[in-house]
C-alpha positions in Angstrom: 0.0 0.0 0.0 1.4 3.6 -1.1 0.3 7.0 -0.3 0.0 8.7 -3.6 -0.7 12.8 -4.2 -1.8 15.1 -7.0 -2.8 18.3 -7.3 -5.7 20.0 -9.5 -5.1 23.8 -10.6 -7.4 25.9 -11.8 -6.3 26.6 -15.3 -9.3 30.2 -16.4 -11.2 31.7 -14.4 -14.2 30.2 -16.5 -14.1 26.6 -14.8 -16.0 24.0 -13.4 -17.2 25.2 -9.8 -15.8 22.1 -7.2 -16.0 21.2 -3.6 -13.6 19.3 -2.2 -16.2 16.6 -1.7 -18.0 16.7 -5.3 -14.5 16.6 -6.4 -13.9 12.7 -4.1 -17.0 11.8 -5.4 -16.2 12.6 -9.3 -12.2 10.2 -8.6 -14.6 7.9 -6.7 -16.6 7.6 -9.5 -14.1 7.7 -12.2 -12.5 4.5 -10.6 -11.8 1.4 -12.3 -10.5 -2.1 -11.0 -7.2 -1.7 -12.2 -6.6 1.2 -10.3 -6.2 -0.1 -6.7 -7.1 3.2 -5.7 -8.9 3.8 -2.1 -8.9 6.0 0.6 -9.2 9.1 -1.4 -8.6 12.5 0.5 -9.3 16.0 -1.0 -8.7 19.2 0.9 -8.7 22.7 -1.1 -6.1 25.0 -0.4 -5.3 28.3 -2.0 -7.8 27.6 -4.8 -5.8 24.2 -5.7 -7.2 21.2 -5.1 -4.9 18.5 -3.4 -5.7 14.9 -3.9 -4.6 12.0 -1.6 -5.2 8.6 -1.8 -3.4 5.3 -0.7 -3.2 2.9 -4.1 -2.8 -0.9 -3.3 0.3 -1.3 -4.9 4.0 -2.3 -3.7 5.9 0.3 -6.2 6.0 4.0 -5.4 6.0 4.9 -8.9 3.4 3.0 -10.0 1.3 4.2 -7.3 1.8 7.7 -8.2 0.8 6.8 -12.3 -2.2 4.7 -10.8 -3.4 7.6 -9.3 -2.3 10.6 -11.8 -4.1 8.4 -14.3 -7.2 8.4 -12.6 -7.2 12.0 -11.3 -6.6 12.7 -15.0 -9.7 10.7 -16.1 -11.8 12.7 -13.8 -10.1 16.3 -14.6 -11.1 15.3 -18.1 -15.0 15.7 -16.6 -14.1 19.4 -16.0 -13.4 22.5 -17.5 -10.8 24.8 -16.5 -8.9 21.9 -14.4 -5.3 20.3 -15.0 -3.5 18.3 -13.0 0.1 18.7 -11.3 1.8 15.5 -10.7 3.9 15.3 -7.4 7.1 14.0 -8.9 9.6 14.9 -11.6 9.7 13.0 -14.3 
């Protein structure tokens, strides 16, 4: 089990209104088998949106593409959204 993170930024000012909670329930919803996603945590900050989650997986790194990929999926559901991934590639 890894802890994975992500941020969402607001990209215009013309975006897709979120709570923190509609926002769980959007990556909840997005969710797929293959994930291993659970335990998802959202708290806004600053006007960014910081995603948690702990993915069932023993690698780091594939923990953190497991859960970019799906916060990616569900950022795709919104305007004005984009993702930051935590790590340098």
């Amino acid at each position: 089990m890894q802890l994975s993170a992500v941020t969402l930024i607001p990209m215009t000012t013309a975006r897709t209104p979120l709570t923190p909670e509609r926002l769980k329930d959007l990556i909840l919803g997005c969710r797929v088998d293959g994930d291993r996603v659970e335990h998802v945590k959202v708290i806004e900050r600053a006007g960014l949106m910081w995603i948690g989650a702990y993915v069932a997986i023993c690698d780091t790194e594939s923990a953190d593409h497991n859960l970019a990929d799906l916060c990616g999926r569900a950022a795709a559901r919104l305007d004005g959204w984009e993702i930051m991934r935590q790590w340098n590639l």
